[in-house]
Structures are given as structure tokens and as C-alpha cells.
mmCIF file of the C-alpha atoms, coordinates in Angstrom:
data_MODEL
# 
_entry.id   MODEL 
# 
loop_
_atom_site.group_PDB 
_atom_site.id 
_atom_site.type_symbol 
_atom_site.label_atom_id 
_atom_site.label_alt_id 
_atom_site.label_comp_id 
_atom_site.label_asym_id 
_atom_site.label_entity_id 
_atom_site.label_seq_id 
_atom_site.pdbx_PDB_ins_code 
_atom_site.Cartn_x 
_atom_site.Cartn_y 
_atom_site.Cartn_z 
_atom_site.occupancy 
_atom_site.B_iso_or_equiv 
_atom_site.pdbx_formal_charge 
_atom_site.auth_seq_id 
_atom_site.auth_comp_id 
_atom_site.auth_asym_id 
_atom_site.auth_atom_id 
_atom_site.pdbx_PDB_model_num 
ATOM 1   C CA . UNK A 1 1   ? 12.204  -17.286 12.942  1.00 0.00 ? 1   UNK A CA 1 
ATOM 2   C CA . UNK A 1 2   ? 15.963  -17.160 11.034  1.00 0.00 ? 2   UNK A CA 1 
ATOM 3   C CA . UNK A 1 3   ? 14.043  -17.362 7.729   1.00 0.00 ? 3   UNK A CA 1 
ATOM 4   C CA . UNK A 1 4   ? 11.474  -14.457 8.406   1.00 0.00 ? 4   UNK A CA 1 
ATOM 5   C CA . UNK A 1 5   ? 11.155  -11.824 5.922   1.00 0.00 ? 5   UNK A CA 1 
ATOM 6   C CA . UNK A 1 6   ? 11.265  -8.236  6.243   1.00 0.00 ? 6   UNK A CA 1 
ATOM 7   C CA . UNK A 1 7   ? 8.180   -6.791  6.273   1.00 0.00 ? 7   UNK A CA 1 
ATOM 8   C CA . UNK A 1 8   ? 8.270   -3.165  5.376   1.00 0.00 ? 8   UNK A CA 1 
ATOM 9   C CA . UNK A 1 9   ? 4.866   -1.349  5.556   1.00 0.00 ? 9   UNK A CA 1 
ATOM 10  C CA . UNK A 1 10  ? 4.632   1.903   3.510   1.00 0.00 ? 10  UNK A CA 1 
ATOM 11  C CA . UNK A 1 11  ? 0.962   3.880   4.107   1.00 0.00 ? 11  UNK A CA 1 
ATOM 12  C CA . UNK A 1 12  ? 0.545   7.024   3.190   1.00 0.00 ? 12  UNK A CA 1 
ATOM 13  C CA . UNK A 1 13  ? -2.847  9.656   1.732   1.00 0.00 ? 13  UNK A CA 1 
ATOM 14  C CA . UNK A 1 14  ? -3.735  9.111   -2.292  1.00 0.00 ? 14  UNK A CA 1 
ATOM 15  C CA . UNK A 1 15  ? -0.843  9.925   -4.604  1.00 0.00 ? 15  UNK A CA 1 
ATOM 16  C CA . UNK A 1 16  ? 1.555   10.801  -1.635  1.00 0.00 ? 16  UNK A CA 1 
ATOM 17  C CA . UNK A 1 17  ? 4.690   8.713   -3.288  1.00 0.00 ? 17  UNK A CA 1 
ATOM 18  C CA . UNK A 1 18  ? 3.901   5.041   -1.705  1.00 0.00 ? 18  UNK A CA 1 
ATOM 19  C CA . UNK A 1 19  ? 4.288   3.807   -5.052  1.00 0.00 ? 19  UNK A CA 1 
ATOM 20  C CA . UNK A 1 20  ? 7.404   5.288   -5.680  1.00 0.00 ? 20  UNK A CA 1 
ATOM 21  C CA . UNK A 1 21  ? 9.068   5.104   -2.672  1.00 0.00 ? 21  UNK A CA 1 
ATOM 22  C CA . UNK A 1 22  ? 8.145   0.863   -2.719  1.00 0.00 ? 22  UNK A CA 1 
ATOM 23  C CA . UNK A 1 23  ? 9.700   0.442   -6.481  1.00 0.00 ? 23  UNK A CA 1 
ATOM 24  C CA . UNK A 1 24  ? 12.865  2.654   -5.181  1.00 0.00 ? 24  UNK A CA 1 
ATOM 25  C CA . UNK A 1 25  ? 13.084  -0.383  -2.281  1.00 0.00 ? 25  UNK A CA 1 
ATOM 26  C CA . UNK A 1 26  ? 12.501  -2.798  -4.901  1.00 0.00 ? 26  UNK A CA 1 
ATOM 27  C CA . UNK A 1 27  ? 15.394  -2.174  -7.029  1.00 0.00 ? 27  UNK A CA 1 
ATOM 28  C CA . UNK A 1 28  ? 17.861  -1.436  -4.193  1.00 0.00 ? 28  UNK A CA 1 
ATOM 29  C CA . UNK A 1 29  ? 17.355  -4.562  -2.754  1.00 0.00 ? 29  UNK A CA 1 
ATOM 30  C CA . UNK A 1 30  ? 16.814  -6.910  -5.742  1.00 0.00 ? 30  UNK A CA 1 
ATOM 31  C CA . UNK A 1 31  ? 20.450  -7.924  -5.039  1.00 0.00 ? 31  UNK A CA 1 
ATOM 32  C CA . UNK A 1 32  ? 18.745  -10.698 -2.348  1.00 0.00 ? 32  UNK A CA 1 
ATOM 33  C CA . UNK A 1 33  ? 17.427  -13.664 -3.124  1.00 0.00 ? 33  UNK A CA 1 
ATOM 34  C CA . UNK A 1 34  ? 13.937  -12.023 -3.866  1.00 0.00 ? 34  UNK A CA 1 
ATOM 35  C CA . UNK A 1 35  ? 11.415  -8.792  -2.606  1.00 0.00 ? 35  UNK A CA 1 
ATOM 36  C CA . UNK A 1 36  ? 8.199   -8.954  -3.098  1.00 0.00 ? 36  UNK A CA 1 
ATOM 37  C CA . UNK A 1 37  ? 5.372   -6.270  -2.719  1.00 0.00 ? 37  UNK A CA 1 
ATOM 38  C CA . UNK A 1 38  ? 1.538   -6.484  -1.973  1.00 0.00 ? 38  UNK A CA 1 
ATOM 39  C CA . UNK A 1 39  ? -0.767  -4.186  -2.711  1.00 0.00 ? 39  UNK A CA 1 
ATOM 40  C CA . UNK A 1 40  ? -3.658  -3.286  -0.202  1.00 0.00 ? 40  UNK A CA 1 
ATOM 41  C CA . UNK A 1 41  ? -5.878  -2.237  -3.297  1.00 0.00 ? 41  UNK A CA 1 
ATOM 42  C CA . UNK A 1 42  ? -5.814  -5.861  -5.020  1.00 0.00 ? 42  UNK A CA 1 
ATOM 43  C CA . UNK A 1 43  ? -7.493  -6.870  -1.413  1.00 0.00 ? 43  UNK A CA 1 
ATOM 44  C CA . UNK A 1 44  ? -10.635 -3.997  -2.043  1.00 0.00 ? 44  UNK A CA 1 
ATOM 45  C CA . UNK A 1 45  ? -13.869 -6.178  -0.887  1.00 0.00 ? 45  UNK A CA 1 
ATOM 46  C CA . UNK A 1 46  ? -15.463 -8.989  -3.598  1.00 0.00 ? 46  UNK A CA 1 
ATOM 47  C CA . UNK A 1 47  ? -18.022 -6.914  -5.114  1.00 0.00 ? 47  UNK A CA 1 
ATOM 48  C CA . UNK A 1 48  ? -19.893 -9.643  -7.714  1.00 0.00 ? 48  UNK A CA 1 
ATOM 49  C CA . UNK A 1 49  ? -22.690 -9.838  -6.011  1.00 0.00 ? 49  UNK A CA 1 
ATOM 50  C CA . UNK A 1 50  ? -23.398 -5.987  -6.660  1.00 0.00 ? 50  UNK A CA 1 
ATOM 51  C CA . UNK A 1 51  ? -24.737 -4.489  -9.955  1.00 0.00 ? 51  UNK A CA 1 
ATOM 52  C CA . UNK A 1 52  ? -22.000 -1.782  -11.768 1.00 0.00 ? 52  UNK A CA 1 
ATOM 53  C CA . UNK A 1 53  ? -24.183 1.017   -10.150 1.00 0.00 ? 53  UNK A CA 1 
ATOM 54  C CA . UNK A 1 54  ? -24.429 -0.137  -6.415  1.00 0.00 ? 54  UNK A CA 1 
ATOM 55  C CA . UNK A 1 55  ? -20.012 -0.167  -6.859  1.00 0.00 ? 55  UNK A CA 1 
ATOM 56  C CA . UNK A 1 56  ? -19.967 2.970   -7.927  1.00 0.00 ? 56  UNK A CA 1 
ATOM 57  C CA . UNK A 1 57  ? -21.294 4.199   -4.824  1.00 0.00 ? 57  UNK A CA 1 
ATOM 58  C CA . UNK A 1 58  ? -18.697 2.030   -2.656  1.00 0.00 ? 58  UNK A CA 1 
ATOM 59  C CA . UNK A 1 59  ? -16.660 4.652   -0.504  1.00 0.00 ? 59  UNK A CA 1 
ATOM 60  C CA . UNK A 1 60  ? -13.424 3.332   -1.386  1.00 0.00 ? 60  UNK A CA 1 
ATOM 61  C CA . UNK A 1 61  ? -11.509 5.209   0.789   1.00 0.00 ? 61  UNK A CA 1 
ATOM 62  C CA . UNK A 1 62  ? -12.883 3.882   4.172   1.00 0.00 ? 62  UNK A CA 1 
ATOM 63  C CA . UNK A 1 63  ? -11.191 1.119   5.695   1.00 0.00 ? 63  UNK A CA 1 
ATOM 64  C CA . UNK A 1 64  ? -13.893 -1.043  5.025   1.00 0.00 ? 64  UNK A CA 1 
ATOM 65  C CA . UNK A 1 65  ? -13.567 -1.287  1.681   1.00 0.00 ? 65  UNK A CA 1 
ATOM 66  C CA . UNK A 1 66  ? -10.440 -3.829  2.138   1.00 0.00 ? 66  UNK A CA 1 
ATOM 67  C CA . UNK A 1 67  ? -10.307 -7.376  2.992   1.00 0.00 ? 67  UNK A CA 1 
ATOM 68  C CA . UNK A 1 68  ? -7.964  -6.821  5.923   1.00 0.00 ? 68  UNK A CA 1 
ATOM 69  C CA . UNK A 1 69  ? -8.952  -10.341 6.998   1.00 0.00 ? 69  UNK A CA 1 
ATOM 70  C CA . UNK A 1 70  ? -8.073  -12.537 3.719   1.00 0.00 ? 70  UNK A CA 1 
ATOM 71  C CA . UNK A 1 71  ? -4.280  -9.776  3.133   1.00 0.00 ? 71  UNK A CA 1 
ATOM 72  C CA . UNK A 1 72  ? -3.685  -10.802 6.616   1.00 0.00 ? 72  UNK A CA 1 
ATOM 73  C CA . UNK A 1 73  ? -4.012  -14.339 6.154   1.00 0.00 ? 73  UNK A CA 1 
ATOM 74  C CA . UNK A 1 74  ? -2.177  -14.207 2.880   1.00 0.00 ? 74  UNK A CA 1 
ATOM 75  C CA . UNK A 1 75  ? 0.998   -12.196 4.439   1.00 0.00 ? 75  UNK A CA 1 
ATOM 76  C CA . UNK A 1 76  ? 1.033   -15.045 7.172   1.00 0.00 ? 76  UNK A CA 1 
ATOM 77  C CA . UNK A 1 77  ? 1.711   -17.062 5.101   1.00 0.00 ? 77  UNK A CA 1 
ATOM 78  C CA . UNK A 1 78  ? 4.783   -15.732 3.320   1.00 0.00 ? 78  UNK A CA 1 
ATOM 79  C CA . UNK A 1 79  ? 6.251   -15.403 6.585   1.00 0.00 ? 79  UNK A CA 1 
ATOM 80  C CA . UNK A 1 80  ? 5.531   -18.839 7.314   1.00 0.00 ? 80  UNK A CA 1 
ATOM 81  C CA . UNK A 1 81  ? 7.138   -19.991 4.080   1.00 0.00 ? 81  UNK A CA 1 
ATOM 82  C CA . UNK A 1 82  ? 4.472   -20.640 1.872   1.00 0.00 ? 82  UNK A CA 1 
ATOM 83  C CA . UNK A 1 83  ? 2.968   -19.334 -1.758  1.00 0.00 ? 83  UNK A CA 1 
ATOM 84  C CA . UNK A 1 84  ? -0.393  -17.526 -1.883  1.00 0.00 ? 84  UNK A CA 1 
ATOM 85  C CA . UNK A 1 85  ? -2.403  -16.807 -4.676  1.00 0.00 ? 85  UNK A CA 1 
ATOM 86  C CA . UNK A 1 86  ? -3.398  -12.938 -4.241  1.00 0.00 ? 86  UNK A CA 1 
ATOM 87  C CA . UNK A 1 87  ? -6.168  -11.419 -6.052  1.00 0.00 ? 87  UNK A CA 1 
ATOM 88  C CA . UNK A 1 88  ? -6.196  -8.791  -8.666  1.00 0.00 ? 88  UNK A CA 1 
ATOM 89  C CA . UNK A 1 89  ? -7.864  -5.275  -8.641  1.00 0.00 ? 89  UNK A CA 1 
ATOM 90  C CA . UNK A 1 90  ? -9.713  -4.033  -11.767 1.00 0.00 ? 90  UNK A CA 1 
ATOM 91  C CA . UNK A 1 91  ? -10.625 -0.435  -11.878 1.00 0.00 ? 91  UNK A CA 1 
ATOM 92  C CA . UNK A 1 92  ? -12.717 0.086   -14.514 1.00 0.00 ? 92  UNK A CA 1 
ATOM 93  C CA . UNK A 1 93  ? -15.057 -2.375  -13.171 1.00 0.00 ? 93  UNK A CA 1 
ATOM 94  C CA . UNK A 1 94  ? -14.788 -1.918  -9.244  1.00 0.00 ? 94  UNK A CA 1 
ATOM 95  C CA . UNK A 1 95  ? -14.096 -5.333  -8.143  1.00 0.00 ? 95  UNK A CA 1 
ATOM 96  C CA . UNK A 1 96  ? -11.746 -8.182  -8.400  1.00 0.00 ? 96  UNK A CA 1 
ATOM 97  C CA . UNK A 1 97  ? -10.807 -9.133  -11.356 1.00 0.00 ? 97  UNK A CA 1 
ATOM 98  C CA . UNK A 1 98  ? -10.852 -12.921 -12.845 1.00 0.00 ? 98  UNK A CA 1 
ATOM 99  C CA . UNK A 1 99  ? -6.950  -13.225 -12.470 1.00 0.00 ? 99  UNK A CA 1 
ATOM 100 C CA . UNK A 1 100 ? -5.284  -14.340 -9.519  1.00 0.00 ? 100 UNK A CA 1 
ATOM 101 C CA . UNK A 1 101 ? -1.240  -13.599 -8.870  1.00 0.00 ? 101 UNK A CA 1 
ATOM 102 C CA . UNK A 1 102 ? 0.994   -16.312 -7.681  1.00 0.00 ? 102 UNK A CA 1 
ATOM 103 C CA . UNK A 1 103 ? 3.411   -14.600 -4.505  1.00 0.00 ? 103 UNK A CA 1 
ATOM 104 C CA . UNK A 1 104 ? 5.943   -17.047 -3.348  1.00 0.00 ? 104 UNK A CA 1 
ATOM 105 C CA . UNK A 1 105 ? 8.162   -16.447 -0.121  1.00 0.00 ? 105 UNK A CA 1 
ATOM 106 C CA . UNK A 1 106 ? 10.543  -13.703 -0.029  1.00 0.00 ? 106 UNK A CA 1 
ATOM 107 C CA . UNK A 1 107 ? 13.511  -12.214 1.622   1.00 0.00 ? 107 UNK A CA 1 
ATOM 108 C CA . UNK A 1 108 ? 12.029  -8.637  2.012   1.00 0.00 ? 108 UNK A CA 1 
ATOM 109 C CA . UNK A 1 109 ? 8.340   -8.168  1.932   1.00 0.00 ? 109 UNK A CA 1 
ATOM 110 C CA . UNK A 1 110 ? 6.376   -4.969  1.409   1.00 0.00 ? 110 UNK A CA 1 
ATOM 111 C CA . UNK A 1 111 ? 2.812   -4.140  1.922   1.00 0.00 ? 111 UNK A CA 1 
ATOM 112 C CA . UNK A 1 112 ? 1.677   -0.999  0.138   1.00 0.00 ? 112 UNK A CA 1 
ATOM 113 C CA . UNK A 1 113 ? -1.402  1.120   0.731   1.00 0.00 ? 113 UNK A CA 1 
ATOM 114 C CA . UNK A 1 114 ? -3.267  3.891   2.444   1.00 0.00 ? 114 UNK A CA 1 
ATOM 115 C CA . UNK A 1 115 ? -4.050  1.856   5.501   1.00 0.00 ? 115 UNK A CA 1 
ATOM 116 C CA . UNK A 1 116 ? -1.010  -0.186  5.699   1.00 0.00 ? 116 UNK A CA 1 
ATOM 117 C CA . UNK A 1 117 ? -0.741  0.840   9.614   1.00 0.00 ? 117 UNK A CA 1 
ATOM 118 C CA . UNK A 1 118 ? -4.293  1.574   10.143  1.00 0.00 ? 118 UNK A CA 1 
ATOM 119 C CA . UNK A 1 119 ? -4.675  -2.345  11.396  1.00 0.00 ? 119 UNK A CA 1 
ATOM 120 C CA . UNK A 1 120 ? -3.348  -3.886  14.594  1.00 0.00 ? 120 UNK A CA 1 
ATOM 121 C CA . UNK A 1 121 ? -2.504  -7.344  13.778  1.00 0.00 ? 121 UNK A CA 1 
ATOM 122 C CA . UNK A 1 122 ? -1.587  -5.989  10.306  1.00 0.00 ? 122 UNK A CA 1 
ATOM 123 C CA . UNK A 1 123 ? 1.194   -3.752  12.358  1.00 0.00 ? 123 UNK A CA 1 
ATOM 124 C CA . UNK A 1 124 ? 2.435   -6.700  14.610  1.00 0.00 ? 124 UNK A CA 1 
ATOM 125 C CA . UNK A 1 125 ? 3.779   -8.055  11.297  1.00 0.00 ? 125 UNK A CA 1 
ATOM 126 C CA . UNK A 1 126 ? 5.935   -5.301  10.290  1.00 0.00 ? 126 UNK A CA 1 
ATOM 127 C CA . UNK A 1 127 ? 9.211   -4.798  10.991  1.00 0.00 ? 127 UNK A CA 1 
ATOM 128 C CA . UNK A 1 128 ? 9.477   -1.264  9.529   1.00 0.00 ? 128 UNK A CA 1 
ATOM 129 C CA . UNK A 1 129 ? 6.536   0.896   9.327   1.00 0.00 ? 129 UNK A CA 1 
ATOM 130 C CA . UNK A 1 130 ? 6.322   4.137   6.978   1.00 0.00 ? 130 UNK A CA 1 
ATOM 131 C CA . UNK A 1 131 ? 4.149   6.946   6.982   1.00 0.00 ? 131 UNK A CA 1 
ATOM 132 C CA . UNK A 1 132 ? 4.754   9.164   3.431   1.00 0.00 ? 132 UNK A CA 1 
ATOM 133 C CA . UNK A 1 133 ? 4.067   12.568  3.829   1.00 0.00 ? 133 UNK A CA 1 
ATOM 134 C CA . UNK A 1 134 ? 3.219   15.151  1.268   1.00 0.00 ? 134 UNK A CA 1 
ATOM 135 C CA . UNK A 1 135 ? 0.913   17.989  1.162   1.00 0.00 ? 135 UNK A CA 1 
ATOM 136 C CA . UNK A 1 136 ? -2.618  17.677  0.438   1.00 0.00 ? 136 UNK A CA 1 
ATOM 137 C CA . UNK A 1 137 ? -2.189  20.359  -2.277  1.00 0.00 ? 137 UNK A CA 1 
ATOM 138 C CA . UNK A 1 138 ? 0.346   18.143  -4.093  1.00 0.00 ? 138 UNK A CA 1 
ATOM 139 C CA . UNK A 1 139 ? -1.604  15.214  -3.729  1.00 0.00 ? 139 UNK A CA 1 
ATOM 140 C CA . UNK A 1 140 ? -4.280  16.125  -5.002  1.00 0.00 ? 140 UNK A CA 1 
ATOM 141 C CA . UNK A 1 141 ? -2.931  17.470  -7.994  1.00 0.00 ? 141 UNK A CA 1 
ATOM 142 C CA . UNK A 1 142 ? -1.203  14.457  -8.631  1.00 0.00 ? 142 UNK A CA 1 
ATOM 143 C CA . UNK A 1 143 ? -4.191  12.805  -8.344  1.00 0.00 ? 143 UNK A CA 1 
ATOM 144 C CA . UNK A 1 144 ? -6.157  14.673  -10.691 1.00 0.00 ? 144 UNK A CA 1 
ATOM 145 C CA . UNK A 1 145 ? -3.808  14.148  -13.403 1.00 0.00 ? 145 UNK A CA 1 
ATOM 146 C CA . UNK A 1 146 ? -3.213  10.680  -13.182 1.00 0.00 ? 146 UNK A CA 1 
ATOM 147 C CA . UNK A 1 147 ? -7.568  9.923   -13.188 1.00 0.00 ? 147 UNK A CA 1 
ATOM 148 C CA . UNK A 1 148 ? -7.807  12.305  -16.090 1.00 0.00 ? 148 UNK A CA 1 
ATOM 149 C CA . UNK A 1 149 ? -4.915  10.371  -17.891 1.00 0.00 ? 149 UNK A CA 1 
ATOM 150 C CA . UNK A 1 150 ? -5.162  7.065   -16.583 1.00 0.00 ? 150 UNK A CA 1 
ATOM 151 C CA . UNK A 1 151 ? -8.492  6.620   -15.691 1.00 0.00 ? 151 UNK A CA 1 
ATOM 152 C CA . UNK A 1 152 ? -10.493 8.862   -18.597 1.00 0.00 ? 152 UNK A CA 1 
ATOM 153 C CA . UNK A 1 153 ? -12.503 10.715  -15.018 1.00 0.00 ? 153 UNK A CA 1 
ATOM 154 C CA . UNK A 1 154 ? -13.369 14.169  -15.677 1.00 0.00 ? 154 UNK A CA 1 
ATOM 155 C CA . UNK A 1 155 ? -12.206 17.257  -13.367 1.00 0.00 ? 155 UNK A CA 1 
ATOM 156 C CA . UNK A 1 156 ? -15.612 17.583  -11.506 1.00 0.00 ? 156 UNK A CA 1 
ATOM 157 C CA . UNK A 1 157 ? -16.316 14.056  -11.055 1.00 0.00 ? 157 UNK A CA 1 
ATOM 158 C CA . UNK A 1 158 ? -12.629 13.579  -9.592  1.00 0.00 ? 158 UNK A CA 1 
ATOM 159 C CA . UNK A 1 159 ? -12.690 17.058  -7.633  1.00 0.00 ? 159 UNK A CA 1 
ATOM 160 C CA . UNK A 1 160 ? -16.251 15.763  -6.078  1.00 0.00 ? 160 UNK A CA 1 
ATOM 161 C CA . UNK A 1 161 ? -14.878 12.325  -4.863  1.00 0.00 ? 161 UNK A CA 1 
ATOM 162 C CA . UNK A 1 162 ? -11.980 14.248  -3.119  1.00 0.00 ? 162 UNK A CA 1 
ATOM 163 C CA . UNK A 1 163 ? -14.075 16.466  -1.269  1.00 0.00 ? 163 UNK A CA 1 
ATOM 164 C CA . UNK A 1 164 ? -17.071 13.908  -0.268  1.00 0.00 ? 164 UNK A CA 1 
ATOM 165 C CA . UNK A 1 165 ? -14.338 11.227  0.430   1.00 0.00 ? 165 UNK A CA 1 
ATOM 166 C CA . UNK A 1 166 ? -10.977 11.175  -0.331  1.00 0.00 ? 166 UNK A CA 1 
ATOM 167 C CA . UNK A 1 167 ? -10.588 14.298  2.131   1.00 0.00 ? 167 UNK A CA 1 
ATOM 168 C CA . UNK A 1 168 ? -12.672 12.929  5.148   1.00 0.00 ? 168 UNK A CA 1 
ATOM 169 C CA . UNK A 1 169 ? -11.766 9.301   5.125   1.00 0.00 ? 169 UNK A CA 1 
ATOM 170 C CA . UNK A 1 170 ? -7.986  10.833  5.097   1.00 0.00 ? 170 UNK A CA 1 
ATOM 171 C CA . UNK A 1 171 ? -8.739  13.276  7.751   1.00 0.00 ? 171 UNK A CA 1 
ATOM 172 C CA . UNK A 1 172 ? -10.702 10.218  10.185  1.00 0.00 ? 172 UNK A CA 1 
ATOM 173 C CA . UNK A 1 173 ? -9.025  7.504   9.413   1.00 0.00 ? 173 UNK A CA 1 
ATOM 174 C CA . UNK A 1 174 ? -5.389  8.011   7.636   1.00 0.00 ? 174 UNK A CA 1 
ATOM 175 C CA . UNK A 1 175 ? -3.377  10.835  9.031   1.00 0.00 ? 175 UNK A CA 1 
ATOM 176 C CA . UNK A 1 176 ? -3.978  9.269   12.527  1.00 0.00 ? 176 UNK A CA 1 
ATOM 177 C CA . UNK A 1 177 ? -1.766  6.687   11.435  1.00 0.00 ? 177 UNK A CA 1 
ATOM 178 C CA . UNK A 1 178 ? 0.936   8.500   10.983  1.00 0.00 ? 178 UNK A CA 1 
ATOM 179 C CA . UNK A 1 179 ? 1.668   7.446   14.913  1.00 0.00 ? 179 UNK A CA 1 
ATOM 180 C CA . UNK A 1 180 ? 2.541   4.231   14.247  1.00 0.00 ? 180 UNK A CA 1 
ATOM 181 C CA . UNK A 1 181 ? 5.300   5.289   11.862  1.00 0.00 ? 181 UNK A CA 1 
ATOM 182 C CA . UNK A 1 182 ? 8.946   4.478   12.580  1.00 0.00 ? 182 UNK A CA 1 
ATOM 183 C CA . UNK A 1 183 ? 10.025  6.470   9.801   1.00 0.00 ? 183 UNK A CA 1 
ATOM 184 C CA . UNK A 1 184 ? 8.221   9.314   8.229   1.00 0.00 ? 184 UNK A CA 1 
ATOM 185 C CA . UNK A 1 185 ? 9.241   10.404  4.581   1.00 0.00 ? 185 UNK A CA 1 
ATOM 186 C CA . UNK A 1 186 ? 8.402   14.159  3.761   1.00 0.00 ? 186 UNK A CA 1 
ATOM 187 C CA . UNK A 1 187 ? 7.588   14.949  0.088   1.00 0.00 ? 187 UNK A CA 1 
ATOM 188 C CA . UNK A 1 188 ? 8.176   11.422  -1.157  1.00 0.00 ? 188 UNK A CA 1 
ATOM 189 C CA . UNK A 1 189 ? 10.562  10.399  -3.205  1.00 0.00 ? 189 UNK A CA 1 
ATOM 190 C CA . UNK A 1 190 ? 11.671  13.823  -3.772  1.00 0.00 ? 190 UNK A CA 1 
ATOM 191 C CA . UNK A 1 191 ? 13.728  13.008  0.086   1.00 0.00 ? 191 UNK A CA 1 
ATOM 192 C CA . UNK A 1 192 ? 16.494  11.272  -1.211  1.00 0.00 ? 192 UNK A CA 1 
ATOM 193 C CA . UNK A 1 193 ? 18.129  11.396  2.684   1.00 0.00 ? 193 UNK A CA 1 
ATOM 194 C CA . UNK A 1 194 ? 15.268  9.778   4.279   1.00 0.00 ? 194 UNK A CA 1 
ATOM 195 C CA . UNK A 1 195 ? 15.261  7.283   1.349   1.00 0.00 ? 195 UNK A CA 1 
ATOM 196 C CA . UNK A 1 196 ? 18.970  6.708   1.838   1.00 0.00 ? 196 UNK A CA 1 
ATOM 197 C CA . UNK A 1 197 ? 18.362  6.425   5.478   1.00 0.00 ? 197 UNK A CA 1 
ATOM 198 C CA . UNK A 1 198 ? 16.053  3.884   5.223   1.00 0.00 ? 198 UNK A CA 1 
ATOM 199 C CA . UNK A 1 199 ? 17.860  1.632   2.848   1.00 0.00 ? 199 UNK A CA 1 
ATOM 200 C CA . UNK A 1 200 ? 20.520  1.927   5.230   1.00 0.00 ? 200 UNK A CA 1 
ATOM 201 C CA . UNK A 1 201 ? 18.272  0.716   7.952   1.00 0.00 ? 201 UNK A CA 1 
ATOM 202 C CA . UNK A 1 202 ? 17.248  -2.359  5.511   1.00 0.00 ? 202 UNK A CA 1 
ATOM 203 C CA . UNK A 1 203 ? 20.319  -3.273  4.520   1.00 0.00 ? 203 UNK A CA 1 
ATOM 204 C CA . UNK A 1 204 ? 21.601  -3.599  8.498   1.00 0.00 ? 204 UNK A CA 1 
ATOM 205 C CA . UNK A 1 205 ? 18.454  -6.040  9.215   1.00 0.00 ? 205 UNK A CA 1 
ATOM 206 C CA . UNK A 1 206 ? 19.471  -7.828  5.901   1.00 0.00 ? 206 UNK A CA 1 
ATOM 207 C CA . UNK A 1 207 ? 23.341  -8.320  7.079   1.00 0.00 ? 207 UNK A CA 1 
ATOM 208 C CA . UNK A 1 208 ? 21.847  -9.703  10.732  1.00 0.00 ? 208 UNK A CA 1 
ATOM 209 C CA . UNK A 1 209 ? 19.744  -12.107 9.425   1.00 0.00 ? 209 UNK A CA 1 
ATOM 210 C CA . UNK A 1 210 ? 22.711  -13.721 7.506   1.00 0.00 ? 210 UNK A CA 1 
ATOM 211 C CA . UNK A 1 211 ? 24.816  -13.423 10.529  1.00 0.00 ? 211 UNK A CA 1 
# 
């Protein structure tokens, strides 16, 4: 398909520089016609029909907790060429939130998340898959700081989800994907060659498709 996007999946454990690395893509490339990004946590599960303290005991770091179904659906369509309205994540409340997003169709295309190459029909539509790297040490810290700051958690509560879930569901179910990786970044955004190297990479798929 001549007008196919890119579609650049970045996975990766919690706080390991997805993030970062994506919005580093994003303002490289903003000189095409358009990038988008998706995020795999606005596609967590629907939880409405469960009271505040039935969410709070959602493991939300098992790949069950996404709607791999309704993101796959949705990326479809921007590669076919059409607009999707993507949900919205609210984390103070565990579920969706009442706003949707309007995505239209883009030149480059990037899905985001910790199991962005956990899913086989999720993989067939990338072009470049990335695994991010970084130390469990570092992420966690990283993580601690930004749900004391960000997210008003306390040190045991966010220490105890790490070790009960975070950890395992990583161990099971994330680092295994790390196979599927074309291109795996060390340390984040912190590897400014593998960053380079990648945009490099981009930029040559770019150039053929306006061959």
C-alpha cells in the first residue's frame, strides 16, 4: 500500500524511557506531513461496570488489562486511511475516561506501551519494533518518583505494587518480548547513537515511500 504509514512500535518495562524515546521521534519527524502516537494505556479494559474498590484490585500490569482487540481495530484503520476516535485513560479513577480523542491518518505512526510486541497480529503491523532497555534499579526509581509526584501514592503502597506486580508481570510476560525487537535501545534516551541510528533508519523508509 504506497500510502501506508510507518508503524513504529516502542515496548519497553515501567518508566524504561518509551515515553521519551516516542516524543524524541515525534519532533524529528514532524517535518512530514503528520506522526501520530497511540498509547496502549488509553486502551486499559472499560471498567464502569466495577465499583472504585473492585479497580483497585485490577492487576494492571498483565496483558489482560488492555483492549488489544478494539487498539487493533483502531490502528487498522489508520493504515487503511481512516480517522478513529481513541479513548482516554484516567488514572485517578481506573477506567476510561468520558473523553474520546479524534486520530486521523498519518505518515508515521507509533504505538507506545509495555506490551507493544507482546501481541501477534499487533506485531504484523509494525514496521519497526523497539524493545527499551534499562535496569530494573533505574526503573524503579523513576517510578517511585514520578507516583509520589504525579500520582500523590505513598512509598509503601508504590514499593508493594512493584513487588506483587509490576516485577512478575515484567518478568512473565515483558522481558520475553524483547525477541521480537529489531532494535534494542539501552538506557533510554540517555543512547543518543541508537537514537540517531534509528532516525536514520526512519528517515530511509520515509525517502522510499516518496520514491
Amino acid at each position: 500500500m504506497k500510502n501506508k504509514p510507518i508503524v513504529i512500535g516502542i515496548a519497553g518495562g515501567t518508566c524504561s524511557g518509551k515515553s521519551s524515546i516516542a516524543s524524541i521521534l515525534i519532533d524529528a519527524f514532524r517535518y512530514t506531513k503528520s506522526i501520530n502516537i497511540i498509547k496502549q494505556d488509553d486502551y486499559y479494559k472499560d471498567q464502569s461496570h466495577l465499583p472504585m474498590e473492585e479497580r483497585n484490585k485490577t492487576n494492571y500490569d498483565h496483558p489482560l488489562a488492555f483492549d488489544f482487540d478494539l487498539m487493533i481495530e483502531h490502528i487498522k484503520a489508520l493504515i487503511n486511511g481512516e480517522s478513529i476516535e481513541k479513548p482516554t485513560y484516567d488514572y485517578t479513577v481506573h477506567n476510561r475516561s468520558n473523553f474520546t480523542e479524534i486520530i486521523h491518518p498519518s505518515d508515521v505512526l507509533i504505538i507506545e506501551g509495555l506490551f507493544a510486541l507482546y501481541n501477534p497480529e499487533l506485531r504484523e503491523l509494525e514496521d519497526i519494533k523497539i524493545f527499551v532497555d534499562t535496569p530494573a534499579d533505574v526503573r524503579f526509581i523513576r517510578r517511585l518518583r514520578r507516583d509520589v509526584k504525579e500520582r500523590a501514592r505513598t512509598v509503601d503502597s508504590i514499593t508493594d505494587q512493584y513487588l506483587t506486580t509490576v516485577k512478575p508481570m515484567h518478568d512473565q510476560f515483558l522481558e520475553p518480548t524483547k525477541q521480537y525487537a529489531d532494535i534494542i535501545i539501552p538506557e533510554g534516551k540517555s543512547n543518543t547513537v541508537a537514537i540517531d541510528l534509528l532516525k536514520t533508519k526512519i528517515n530511509s523508509i520515509i525517502n522510499e515511500k516518496m520514491l
